[in-house]
N, C-alpha and C positions, 0 to 999 in steps of 0.2 A: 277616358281614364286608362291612362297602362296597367296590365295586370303582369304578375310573377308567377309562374309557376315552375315548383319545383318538382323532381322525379331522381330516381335511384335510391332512394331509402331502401333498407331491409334490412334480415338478419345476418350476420357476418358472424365468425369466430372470433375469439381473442389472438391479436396480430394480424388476421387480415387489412382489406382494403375494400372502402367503398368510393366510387365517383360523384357525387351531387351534382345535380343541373338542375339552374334558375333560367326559364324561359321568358323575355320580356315580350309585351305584345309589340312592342315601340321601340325605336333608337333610341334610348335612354343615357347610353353612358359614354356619353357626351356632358349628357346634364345634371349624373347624379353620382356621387358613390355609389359602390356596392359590396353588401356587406352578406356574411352569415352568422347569423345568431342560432344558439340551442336552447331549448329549455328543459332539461329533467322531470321527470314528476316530484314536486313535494320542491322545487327549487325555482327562482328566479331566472327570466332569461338573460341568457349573458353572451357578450359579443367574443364569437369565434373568429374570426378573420375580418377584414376590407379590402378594397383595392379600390382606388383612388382611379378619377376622370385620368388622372396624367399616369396612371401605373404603379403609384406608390404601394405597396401591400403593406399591411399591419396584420400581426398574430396575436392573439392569446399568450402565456405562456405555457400556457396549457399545454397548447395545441403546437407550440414552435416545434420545427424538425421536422415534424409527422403529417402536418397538414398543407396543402398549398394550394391560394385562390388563384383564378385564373379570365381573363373573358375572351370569348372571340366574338367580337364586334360585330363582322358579317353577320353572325347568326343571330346576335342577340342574346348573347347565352353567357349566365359566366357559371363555373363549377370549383367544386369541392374536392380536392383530389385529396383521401383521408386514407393514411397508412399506419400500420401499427394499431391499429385502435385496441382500445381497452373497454371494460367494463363501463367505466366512470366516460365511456365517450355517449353510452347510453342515452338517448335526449330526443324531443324533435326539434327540426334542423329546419330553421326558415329562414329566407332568402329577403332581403331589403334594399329597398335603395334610397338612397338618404344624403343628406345637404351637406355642404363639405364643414357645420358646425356638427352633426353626428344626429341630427335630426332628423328620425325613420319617418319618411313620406309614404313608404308604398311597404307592404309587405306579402310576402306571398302567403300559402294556406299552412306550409309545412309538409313534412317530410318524415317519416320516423326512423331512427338507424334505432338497432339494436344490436350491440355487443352480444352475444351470450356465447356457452359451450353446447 
């Protein structure tokens, strides 16, 4: 069973920047989407980004401008590159990889950003 794991969570200020890394155990993205999702406290999780087997990315609109997904295949890894963040980016941030109909197969443990001043 492939595992996700994510890293670089923390606290930031309002307009910084944090990186997210999803570590797969396996060559995966080949075989699957990958996505990030967040979930707030007191809210549902909701899809932040993808990037598609072939490269394709999708944004939030949340999140357009200011975010961008990325993989590097050798490693296995794909990341979070989050700029500008806001309060409201507050959430934890987990890593998926999932069917090209939007079906999360694997997900990692999560990650926590924190916005604050």
């Amino acid at each position: 069973q492939v595992q996700l794991v994510e890293s670089g969570g923390g606290l930031v200020q309002p307009g910084g920047s944090l990186r997210l890394s999803c570590a797969a155990s396996g060559s995966i993205f080949s075989i699957y989407d990958m996505g990030w999702y967040r979930q707030a406290p007191g809210k549902e999780r909701e899809l932040v980004a993808t990037c598609t087997s072939g490269g394709t990315t999708y944004y939030a609109d949340f999140v357009k401008g200011r975010f961008a997904i990325s993989t590097d295949i050798a490693k296995n890894t794909v990341y979070l590159q989050m700029n500008s963040l806001k309060p409201e980016d507050t959430a934890v941030y987990y890593c998926a990889a999932q069917s090209v109909s939007g079906y999360v197969e694997i997900w990692g443990q999560g990650t926590l950003v924190t916005v604050s001043l």
